[in-house]
Structure formats: structure tokens, C-alpha cells
N, C-alpha and C positions, 0 to 999 in steps of 0.2 A: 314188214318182211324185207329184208336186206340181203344184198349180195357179200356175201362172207367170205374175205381174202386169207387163205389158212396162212401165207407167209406174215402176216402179223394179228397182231388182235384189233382188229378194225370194229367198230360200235356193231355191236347186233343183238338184236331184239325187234318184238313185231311192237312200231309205236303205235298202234292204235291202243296196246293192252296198257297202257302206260299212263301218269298222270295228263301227261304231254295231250294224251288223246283225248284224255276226259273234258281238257279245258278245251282245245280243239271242238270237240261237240258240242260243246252250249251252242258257242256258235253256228254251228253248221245246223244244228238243230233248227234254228232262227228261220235258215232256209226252207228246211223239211216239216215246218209246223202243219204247214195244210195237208200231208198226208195222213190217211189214216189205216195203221197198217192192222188189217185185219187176217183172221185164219182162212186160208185158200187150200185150195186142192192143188197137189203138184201133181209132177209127170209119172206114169207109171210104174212100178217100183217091184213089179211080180218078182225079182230072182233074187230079193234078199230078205232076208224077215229084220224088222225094221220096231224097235220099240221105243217109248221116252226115254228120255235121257235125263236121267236124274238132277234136279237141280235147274232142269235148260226149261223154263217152259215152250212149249209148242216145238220143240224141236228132238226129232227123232235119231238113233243111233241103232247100228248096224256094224257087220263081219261082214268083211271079205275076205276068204282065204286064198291068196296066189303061191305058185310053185317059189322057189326059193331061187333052182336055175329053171327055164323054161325050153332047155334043151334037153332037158330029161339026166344028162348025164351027173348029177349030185342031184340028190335025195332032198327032203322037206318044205317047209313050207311055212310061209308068213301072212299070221291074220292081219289084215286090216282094218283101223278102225274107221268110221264110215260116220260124218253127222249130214243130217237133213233135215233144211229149213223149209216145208212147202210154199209157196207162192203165198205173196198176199194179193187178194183181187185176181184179175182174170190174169189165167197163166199164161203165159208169153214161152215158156221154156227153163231148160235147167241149165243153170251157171256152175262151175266149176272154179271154185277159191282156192290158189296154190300158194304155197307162202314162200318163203324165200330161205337164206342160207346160202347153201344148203346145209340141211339139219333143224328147220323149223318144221314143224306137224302143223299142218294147215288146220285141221280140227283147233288143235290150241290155242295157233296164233289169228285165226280169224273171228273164234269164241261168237260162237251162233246166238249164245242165250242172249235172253233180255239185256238191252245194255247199248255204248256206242257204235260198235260192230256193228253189231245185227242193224240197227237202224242205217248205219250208214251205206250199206252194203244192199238194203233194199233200197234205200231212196237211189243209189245210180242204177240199179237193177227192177226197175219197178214191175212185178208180173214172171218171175225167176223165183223157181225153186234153185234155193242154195245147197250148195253140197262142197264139204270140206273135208277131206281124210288126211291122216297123216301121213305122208311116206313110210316105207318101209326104214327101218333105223330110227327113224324119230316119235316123238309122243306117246301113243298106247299104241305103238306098230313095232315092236320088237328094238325098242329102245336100244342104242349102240350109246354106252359109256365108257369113259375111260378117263378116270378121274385125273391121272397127273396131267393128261394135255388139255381136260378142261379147264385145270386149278389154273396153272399157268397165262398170265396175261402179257408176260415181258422177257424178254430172252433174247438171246441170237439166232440166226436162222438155223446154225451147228445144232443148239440147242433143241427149237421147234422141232428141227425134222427129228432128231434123235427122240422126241414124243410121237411125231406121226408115225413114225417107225415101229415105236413099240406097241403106239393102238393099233398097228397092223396086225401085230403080233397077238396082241388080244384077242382082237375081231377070229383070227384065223385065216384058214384057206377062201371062206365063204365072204370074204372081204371082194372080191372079184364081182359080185352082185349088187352090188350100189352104186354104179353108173346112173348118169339120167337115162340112158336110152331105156333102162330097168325099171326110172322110176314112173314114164313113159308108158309103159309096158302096163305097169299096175295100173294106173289110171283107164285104161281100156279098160282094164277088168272090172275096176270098180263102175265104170259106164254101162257094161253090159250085164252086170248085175244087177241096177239098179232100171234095166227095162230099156235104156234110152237111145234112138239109134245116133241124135246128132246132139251136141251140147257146147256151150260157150265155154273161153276159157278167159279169165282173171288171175291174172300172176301179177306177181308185185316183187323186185329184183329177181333175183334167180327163178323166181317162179315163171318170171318172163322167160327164162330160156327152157324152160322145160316144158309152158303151154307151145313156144317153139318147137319142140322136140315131137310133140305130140302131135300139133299139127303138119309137120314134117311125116312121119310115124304113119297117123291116120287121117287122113284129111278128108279123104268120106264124112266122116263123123263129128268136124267140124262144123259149127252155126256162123261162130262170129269169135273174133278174139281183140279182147281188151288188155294193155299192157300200160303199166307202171312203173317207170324207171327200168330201163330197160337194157338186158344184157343178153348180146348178139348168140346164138346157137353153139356157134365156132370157143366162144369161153368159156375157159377163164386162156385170157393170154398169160404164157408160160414167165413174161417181164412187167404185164401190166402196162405195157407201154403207150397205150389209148387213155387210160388216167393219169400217165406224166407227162404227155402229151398238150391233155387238155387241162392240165390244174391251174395255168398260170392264166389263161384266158377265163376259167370260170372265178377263182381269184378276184380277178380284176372286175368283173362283172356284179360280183357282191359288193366292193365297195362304189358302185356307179350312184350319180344323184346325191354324193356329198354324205353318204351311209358310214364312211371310215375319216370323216374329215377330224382332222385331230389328233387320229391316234397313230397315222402312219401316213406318209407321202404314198408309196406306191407297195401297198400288199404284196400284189405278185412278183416285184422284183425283190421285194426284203423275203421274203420266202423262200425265193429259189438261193438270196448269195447266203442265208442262214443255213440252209441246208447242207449247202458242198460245203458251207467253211466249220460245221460240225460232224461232218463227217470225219473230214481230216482231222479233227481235236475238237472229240464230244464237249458238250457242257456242262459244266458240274457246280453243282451248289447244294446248299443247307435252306429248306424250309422246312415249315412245321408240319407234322405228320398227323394224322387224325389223332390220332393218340394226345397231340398238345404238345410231343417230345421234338426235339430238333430231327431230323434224317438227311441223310446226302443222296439226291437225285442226279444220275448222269443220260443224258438223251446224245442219241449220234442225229445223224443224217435222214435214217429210214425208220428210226423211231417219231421227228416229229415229223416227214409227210404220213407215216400212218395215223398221228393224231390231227393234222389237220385235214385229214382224208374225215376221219369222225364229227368234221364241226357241220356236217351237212345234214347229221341228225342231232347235235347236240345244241339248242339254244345257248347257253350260256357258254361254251366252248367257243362257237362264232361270236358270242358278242367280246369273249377277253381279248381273243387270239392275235388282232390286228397289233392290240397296244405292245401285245406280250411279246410280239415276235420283234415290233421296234424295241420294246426295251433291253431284248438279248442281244439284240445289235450292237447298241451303245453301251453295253458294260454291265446293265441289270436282268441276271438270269433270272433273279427269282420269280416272279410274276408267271412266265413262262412253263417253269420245272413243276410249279406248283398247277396250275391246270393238268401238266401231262400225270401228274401225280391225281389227280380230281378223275380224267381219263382214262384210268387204269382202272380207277375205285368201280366204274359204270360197265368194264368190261367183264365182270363178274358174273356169267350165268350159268345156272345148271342145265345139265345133259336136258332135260325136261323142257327149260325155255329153247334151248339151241343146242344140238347135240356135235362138238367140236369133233366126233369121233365118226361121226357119220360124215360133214363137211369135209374129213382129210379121205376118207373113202371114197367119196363121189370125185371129191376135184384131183384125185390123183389117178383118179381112171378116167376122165375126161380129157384131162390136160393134154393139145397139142405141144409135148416137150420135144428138146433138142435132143433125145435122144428116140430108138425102137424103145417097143412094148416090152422086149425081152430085154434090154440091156441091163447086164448085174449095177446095183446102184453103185461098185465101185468107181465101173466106167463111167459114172455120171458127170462127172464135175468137169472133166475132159470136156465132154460136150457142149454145159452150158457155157465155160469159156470161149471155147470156139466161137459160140452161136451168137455173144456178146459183142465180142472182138471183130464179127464179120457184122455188128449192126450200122445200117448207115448213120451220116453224122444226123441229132435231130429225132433219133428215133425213140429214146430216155426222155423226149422235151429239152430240158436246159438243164438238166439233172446229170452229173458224172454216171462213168458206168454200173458204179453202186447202188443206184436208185434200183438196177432191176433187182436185188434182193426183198421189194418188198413183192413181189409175183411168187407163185405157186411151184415151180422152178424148184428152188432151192428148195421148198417146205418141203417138196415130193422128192428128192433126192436119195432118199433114205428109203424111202418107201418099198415092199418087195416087189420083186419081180413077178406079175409083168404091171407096167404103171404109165400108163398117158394111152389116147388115141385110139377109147372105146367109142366107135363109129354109131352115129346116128342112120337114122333112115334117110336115103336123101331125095326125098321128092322133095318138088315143088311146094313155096307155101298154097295152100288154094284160096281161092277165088270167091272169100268172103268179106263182113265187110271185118275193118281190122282199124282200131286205132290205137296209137302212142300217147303217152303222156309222161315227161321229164321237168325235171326242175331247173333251171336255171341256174341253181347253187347248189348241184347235185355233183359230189367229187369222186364219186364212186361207181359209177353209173354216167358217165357225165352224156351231153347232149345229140355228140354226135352218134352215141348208138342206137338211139331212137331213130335220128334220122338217115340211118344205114339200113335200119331194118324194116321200116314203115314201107320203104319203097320196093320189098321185097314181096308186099303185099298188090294185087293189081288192083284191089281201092283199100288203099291204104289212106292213112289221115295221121298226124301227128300236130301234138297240143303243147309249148313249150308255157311253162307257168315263171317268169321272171321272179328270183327272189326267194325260190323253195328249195329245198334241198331234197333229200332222199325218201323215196315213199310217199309221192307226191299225193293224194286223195287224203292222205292222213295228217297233212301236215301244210296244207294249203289254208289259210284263216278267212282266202278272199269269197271262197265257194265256187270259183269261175271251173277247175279241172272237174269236182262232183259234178255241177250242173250241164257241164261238156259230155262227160261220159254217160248221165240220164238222160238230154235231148240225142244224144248217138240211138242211145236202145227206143225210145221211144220217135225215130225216125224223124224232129222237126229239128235234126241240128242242120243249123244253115252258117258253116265255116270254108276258109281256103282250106285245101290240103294242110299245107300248112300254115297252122297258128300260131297265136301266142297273146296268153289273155292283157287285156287294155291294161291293167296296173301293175307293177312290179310290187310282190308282198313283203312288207317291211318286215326286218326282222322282230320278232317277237320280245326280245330282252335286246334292251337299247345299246347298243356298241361302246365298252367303255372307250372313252377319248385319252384316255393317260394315269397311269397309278401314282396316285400321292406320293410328296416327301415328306419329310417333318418338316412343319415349321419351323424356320429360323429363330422366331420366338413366338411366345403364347399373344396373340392378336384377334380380335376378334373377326376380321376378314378372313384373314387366314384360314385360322379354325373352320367358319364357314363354308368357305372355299373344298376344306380335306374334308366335312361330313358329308358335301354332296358329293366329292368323288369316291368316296367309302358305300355310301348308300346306292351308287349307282353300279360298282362292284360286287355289293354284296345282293343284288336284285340278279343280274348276272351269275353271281354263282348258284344262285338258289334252283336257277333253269337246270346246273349240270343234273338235276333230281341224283343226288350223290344217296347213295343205302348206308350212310353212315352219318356223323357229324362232321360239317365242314370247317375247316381252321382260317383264319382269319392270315393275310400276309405276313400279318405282326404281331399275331396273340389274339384271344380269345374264339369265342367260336361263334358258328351260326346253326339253329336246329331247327328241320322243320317239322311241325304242329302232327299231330293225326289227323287231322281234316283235309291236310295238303294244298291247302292255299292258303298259309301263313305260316312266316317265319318269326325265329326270335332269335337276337342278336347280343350276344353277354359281352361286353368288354372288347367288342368288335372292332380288330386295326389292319387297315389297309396304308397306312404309316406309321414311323413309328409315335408314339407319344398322342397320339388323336383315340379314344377309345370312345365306343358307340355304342351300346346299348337300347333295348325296345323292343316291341313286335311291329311287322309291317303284315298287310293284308292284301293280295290281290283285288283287285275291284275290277280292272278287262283284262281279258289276255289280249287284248289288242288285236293287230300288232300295231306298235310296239305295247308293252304289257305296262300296268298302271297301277301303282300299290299306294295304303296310306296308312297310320298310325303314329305313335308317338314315340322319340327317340329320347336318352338323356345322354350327354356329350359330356367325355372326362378325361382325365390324361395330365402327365406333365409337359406336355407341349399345345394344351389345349388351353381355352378360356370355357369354365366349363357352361351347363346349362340345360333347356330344356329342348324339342325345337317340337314342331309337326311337321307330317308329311303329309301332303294334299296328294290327292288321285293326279292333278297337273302337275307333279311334278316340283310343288313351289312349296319352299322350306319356310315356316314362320315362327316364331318364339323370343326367347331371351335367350343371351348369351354373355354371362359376367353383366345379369342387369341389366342390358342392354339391347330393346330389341330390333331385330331382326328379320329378314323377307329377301328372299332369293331362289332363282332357278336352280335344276342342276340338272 
């Protein structure tokens, strides 16, 4: 569950539902082997009728029907749909799973049935009845679609808002009702439905801010609140300027420990002068397009902080990005144009996974903008200039004043009147217990908002995991934030306020160090040399999990398997004249991940031949007769 920037198409999807997660759980599973999770009795449930849910075993479903406004003054009403996991083993209490967006359905995206979810979700909750609903606008809770600004993944911000604008217009006058304070609101309901007077809350991005909202709201009825990458009550900032802020420090922090040795002297600073200096004159170049045909890709300035805003849930995005962004440096866009093209393929979800129509509703009635509630969107642009012009130096990070078009700002521009600065409840948080947990190579979410908000709690705790990026529980390989958040609930956790677990977690798909050229001539070193940087490329792309076929730098393609942990490689060039063919197999997902099969090597700049690929990484075979043995 992710926090969803509507000013661009930033990655979002809940990664546990994901292959990503799948592999993720073997391991975690490795942890959670000695539980044994059995049918328990949960908390009392008298005010809703409650049956199975088809398909889920052990897991029941449920209606809740809330007013639509709760002032009475507009008419109708929206069902809720409602799942519930009873406890395994003796009950402790009920947990409340919120997903993120906004516009993910907590029901969908936490998926109670049999599976990694549900497992992982009781082992840090052991003795918790689960319960997940979807907000109001997303899932089976009165689904908000609006298919042009779903379709859309790329645009200008002109563009964007001229979409949120018109999903405005879809939605109607009743668009006014999908604030969090609303969604806030429903969450009560669904609690006193379901019998309970206090209950936990679990959010993971946005859901952080709105288990916020709620214990803000109702803090009576708070137990305990657990938070996932974490985003402050007060957001979305109207510039973003807490993520341009922090991106060149969390940057740098990714490649610490000799993680980017190779591929680029200093990430953060080739990031920040690639950005202003395509701002000023986009990049433009020809790669191949899934299809196999040439196309011309152009990225500005706020197109690629918004993709490298995404590498902090995309494996294979982190592992290309270091090389890619020095090779646009020095004169070679395509490596580069060609992931933001991969990045674009990923952004592709239906209303159903994440509802784009519902995210433009809630964050434009949320949004602290530079203008009143009432201002005609004419006068808008007025204001954000102003608001711009009067920021101090430092406040964009090292980004020109362009960088604040990737914030909500401008999405909501368009938007009708009235749009920002629908007020939360403002009590105190209370006075239970309360922990954080962020990733280290979280660019979206980044660290310091955990620890802004941790300390708003009077026993607050906050857990930083080095090495992880967004969605930290789902995408931790070491076990250290799961196991932190199950000794929290079951009381022997014994940490500082704040932490930070002993190992920083490698990344998963190995960082490529450099994309091949052509050999100067057909050698067998050489050749050598471009199949292990092709192999180590194409292990990297296979992470972006792309919903199509992926094209190769220089021809051919890569496909992956229906079993999902293996790929197959036709005529495969990440230079030109080296052509690589074979299947490889996952064998760990590490980190970093470990694949092996057999390759055959061709090309006219090749010497051609056989090779293998061992789990370590060490390439054996013949090549022009001649054999062979080397790292890559």
C-alpha cells in the first residue's frame, strides 16, 4: 500500500499482492515456520451479520452502510464492504488493516484469504482479529472510475489536472465526500458495527495518515497504532518539498558500502545536475518498444524525479538507474529512456487495484494549497506562483523551482471549487503504545516523516530498516522490521526509541555497474566480458515484473515463464552485435537474488558459443572452442 502522488504517476500497487511478495514470503515464512496458525474466536461482532466469503477460507464478509454526508444535508448512502479474519489462538484484540493510495480497498489490497498476506499479517499480529474494508470510492465500496485519468500514465501537469478536473466532473457535486476526515469517519462506523469499543490500527503509506486521522478523530477508541512508511496527518504537501528535500541524502545512502561502485561516482549529485539540466532541454532518444519497433522517448526534469521516486518499490528500477543516469550524463540516453519506458509499462492499474479517481478526490480536498477552499481554479495559478516565489532558498532541496510540479498543487488546480483544506479533528494523538517503521531507501515516504511523527506519540518508538524502500514489512528480506513489530504486540520487544536494524538489506537484483558496447572486434574476452554485463542487465530487468514482454537495449527480447521465477532470453542485446539467448531460474531471492541455466552466445561482434550460469554468479563453458570461466 503506497502513498500516491496524483501530480504524476508515481508506482502504486499494494506489493504484497505482487510476485515481489510471493518471493519475499518464502523467506519470511523461514521465520514464521513454528507458528501454527489455527481457527480462534475473535472480538464480538453482534452489529453486523457477517458470512464467508467466498473463495477466502476462514475468513468472513460483512456490509456496512454509512450516510454519504453525515450532516444530513445531501441525501444517500454508501455500503461497505467489510472482511474478517478471527484471531488465531488466544485473542489479544482487533487490528485494523488500512491500505494506502489513496484509492487502494484495504479488503483487496491486504487479501485475508489463504496466502502471503494473511500469514504475514498474523505472525506480526499474533492473537488479532484482522479486519480490512475498503474505503468508500475504492474496491466493492462504491468504486470511483474514471477511465481517461486512469488510462493515462504520462502527461504534463496542464494535462493531469485537465483529467482530475474532468473526474470531477464525473464524480459530481458528491465528490466533496471523500476526504480522509470521511474516510476517518467510516472507520468508526465500521468499529461500532462490528461490536468493538477500542481497536488497533495498521496503515502502510497513506494508510498511515489516516490511522492518524482517526486517532486524532477518536482516540478513546484507540488500543495501539502501528505505522509503515509513514505520511505526516498535515499531507500531501501542496510542493512535495519533504521528498526533494530528502531524495539526495536517501540517494546517497543507497549507494553506501560500495552498493553503486562502478556504475557511478556520486548518485545524488549526477541526479540532482541531470534533472535541472533536462529540465531546461528534455532528453530525447529512440529505443525499442515492447512491440520490437523503434519509438522516440522524451523525459524532462519531473518526469525522471518521478521515476526515480519509483525505484524504492521497483527492484530492477534501483538496480539500472545508478548506471543509467551516468550514462545520460555522458552522451548515452538510451539505457535511461528505456527503463522510464519499463516505468511507465508498471504504472498501469485498474480502478479496482487503485482507483486514480478516488486519489484525485481525497488529495484535492485534503491538500494544504496556496490558495482558500473557495478560490475559482482560475485564480489558482496566481497563487501557486506567489507561493513558489516566496519559498525560501533550500526549500525544493537542490531542485530548480520546477521540481514543485511534481506535488498535488498543480494536479488540483483544475479541480472544482471548493478544493484543499478539509480539516481534520484536532486532538491530540493519545497515550498508547505507537511504533514507526521506514525504510532507509524510501523516496516517497522518506525518513524524516517517521521521525516527526513517532515523537507525537508520548511512547512512541520508531524502527529505521537500512536498505529498504517503500512498504517496509513487505519488502524487508532480513525479517528484522516483521519480528520488531511481533515482539512490540507481544510486549518482549526490548529496543532504543529509536532504532535501526544491525544489517543494511542488499538490494535484491544486483546493481548493474555499466551497459556494454560493442566490441571492437569478435574476442573471446571481450564477448565474455558483454555476456556477463548483458546477463546481469537482463536479471535487473526481469525485477521491473513488466505485464508485457521486455525488449532487449539492442534487439531481442526477454519473457517471463508462467511460473514466475523464470525467464527466457531470445536474441538478447544489451550491445550491439552480442546476442544471448537461454532460460535462467531463480534459485534465492537473496538479497541480492541468484539465478542459473544455460545461455547460447551469437552475434556478429560475438565469438559465438555455449556458457552456464551457476547460482554464484560464475559463467562456465566454451566459447569459439575455447573454454572458459568467469565472474560477473
Amino acid at each position: 500500500m503506497l502513498q500516491f502522488r496524483s501530480g504524476y504517476r508515481a508506482k502504486t500497487g499494494y506489493t504484497g499482492a505482487g510476485t515481489l511478495a510471493c518471493l519475499v514470503g518464502r523467506r519470511l515464512l523461514v521465520v514464521a515456520a513454528a507458528l501454527a496458525f489455527l481457527a480462534g474466536a475473535g472480538e464480538a461482532r453482534a452489529a453486523i451479520g457477517l458470512s464467508p466469503c467466498p473463495g477466502k477460507s476462514a475468513v468472513e464478509c460483512g456490509t456496512v452502510t454509512v450516510p454519504l454526508d453525515r450532516t444530513g444535508a445531501t441525501g444517500g448512502t454508501i455500503a461497505l464492504h467489510v472482511e474478517v479474519l478471527p484471531a488465531a489462538g488466544t485473542a489479544r484484540g482487533v487490528m485494523f488493516l488500512i491500505a494506502g493510495g489513496p484509492g487502494q480497498g484495504s479488503a483487496g489490497s491486504f487479501d485475508l484469504g489463504p496466502g502471503f498476506s494473511r500469514q504475514l499479517m498474523q505472525y506480526m499480529f499474533p492473537g488479532y482479529t484482522l479486519v480490512a474494508f475498503d474505503n468508500r470510492g475504492t474496491g466493492q465500496s462504491g468504486l470511483i472510475d474514471c477511465p481517461p485519468l486512469q488510462k493515462t500514465v504520462t502527461g504534463s501537469v496542464e494535462v493531469e489536472a485537465r483529467l482530475a478536473a474532468d473526474c470531477a466532473n464525473t464524480i459530481g457535486p458528491t465528490r466533496v465526500f471523500y476526504s480522509t476526515r470521511d474516510h476517518a469517519d467510516d472507520m468508526d462506523a465500521v468499529r461500532a458495527a462490528l461490536g468493538v469499543d477500542k481497536i488497533g490500527l495498521y496503515g502502510v503509506s497513506y494508510g498511515t495518515k489516516l490511522a492518524l486521522a482517526y486517532a486524532m478523530g477518536y482516540p478513546t477508541h484507540v488500543e495501539r497504532v502501528a505505522l509503515d512508511s509513514v505520511v505526516p496527518a498535515e499531507d500531501p504537501d501542496p510542493f512535495d518539498k519533504n521528498v526533494l528535500q530528502e531524495m539526495p541524502g536517501t540517494l546517497a545512502r543507497f549507494c553506501a558500502n560500495g552498493v553503486c561502485k562502478g556504475a557511478t561516482p556520486n548518485y545524488a549529485a549526477e541526479v540532482v545536475l541531470l534533472a535541472n539540466r533536462i529540465e531546461a532541454k528534455p532528453l530525447r532518444g529512440k529505443i525499442i518498444g515492447g512491440n520490437g519497433k523503434a519509438k522516440t522517448v522524451v523525459m524532462n526534469g519531473e518526469e525522471l524525479l518521478a521515476m526515480m521516486i519509483d525505484a524504492d518499490l521497483t527492484p530492477g528500477l534501483a538496480a539500472e538507474a545508478p548506471a543509467a543516469v551516468h550514462a545520460a550524463l555522458h552522451g548515452n540516453p538510451r539505457p535511461l529512456l528505456r527503463i522510464y519506458d519499463f516505468d511507465l509499462m508498471t504504472n498501469e492499474l485498474s480502478a479496482q487495484d487503485l482507483s486514480f479517481g478516488l486519489n484525485a478526490a481525497t488529495n484535492c480536498a485534503d491538500g494544504r494549497f496556496p490558495w482558500a477552499p473557495a478560490t475559482p481554479p482560475a485564480n489558482r495559478r496566481a497563487a501557486i506562483d506567489t507561493a513558489i516565489a516566496n519559498l525560501p532558498p533550500g526549500a525544493l532541496g537542490p531542485f530548480g523551482n520546477w521540481a514543485a510540479k511534481i506535488g498535488t498543487a498543480y494536479f488540483c488546480e483544475q479541480w472544482p471549487t471548493p478544493a484543499g483544506n478539509t480539516p481534520l479533528a484536532g486532538n491530540a494523538m493519545p497515550d498508547v503504545p505507537m511504533i514507526a517503521v521506514d525504510g532507509g531507501f524510501d523516496l516517497r515516504t522518506p525518513v524524516a516523516n517517521a521521525e516527526k511523527v513517532y515523537k507525537q506519540f508520548p511512547h512512541g518508538q520508531l524502527l529505521v530498516v537500512p536498505g529498504v524502500g517503500h512498504s517496509v514489512t513487505t519488502a524487508d528480506f532480513s525479517g528484522c522490521s516483521q519480528n520488531y513489530v511481533r515482539q512490540w504486540i507481544l510486549g518482549t520487544l526490548n529496543a532504543p526509541i529509536e532504532a535501526q536494524c544491525a544489517k543494511r538489506v542488499q538490494p535484491v537484483a544486483k546493481v548493474v555497474k555499466v551497459f556494454p558496447k560493442r566490441p571492437t572486434r569478435a574476442a573471446v574476452p571481450s564477448t565474455l566480458k558483454v555476456v556477463g554485463q548483458t546477463l546481469r542487465e537482463a536479471e535487473a530487468t526481469w525485477w521491473f515484473f513488466l505485464p508485457r514482454t521486455a525488449r532487449g537495449l539492442f534487439g531481442g527480447k526477454l519473457a517471463t515463464t508462467k511460473s514466475g521465477d523464470s525467464f527466457v532470453l531470445t536474441r538478447y542485446a544489451a550491445a550491439p552485435g552480442v546476442l544471448v539467448s537461454g532460460k535462467l531460474t531463480l534459485v534465492d531471492v537473496g538479497p541480492p537474488s541468484t539465478f542459473k541455466g544455460t545461455v547460447k552466445v551469437s552475434g556478429s561482434a560475438a565469438v559465438g558459443g555455449t556458457l552456464k550460469v551457476a547460482k554464484n554468479g560464475k559463467l562456465t563453458g566454451a566459447l569459439g572452442g575455447r573454454h572458459v570461466s568467469a565472474r560477473y
